[in-house]
C-alpha positions, 0 to 999 in steps of 0.5 A, a space after each residue: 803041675 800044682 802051684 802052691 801059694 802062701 796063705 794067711 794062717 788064722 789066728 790061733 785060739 789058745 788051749 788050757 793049759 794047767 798051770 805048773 805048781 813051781 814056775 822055777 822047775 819050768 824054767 830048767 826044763 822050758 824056755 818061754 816064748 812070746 809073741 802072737 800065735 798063729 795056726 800053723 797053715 798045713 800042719 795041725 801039729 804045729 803051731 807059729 808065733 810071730 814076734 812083734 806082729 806089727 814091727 816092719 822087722 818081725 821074724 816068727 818061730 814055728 814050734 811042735 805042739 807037742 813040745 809046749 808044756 804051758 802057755 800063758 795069756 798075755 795082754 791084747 795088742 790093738 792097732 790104731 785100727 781098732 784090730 785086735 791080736 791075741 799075745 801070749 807066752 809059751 814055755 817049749 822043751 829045752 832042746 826042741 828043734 823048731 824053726 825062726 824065720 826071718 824075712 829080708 828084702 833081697 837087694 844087690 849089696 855091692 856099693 855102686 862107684 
């Protein structure tokens, strides 16, 4: 029997996209999306976006490419550490089926008499 582990995903370098002439027409067909984007671990036809990298609270989305029409760069987070991570904001179809994961401490939630 094979075991398969978590991995770190890399960082996922961001693609050309053109520019759409009307920004409003985006808007009704799109939702925007921004956080730091990661190659998708196993499927090259996914990519994920985590919220607030650095927050002790983060949570990320994983979203089909194909349902991205447009993704725009946005200003570098830098750690005290001087590590760099790429942000971004990508605008996915309205109705699209994607995934939000959010990670929780699991802990007995009854209060102890």
């Amino acid at each position: 029997m094979s075991l398969k582990t978590l991995q770190k995903s890399s960082r996922l370098e961001i693609q050309a996209f053109q520019k759409p002439k009307d920004v409003k027409a985006l808007a009704k067909t799109h939702i925007p999306f921004s956080g730091s984007p990661q190659k998708h671990p196993y499927d090259s036809s996914r990519i994920i976006l985590v919220s607030d990298p650095y927050s002790s609270n983060t949570f990320y989305f994983e979203f089909k490419t194909k349902d991205i029409a447009f993704v725009e760069e946005l200003p570098n987070v830098v750690t005290l550490d001087g590590e760099t991570i790429t942000m971004a904001r990508i605008w996915v179809k309205k109705k699209s089926i994607a995934i939000r994961c959010t990670p929780f401490l699991v802990e007995d939630t009854r209060v102890n008499d």
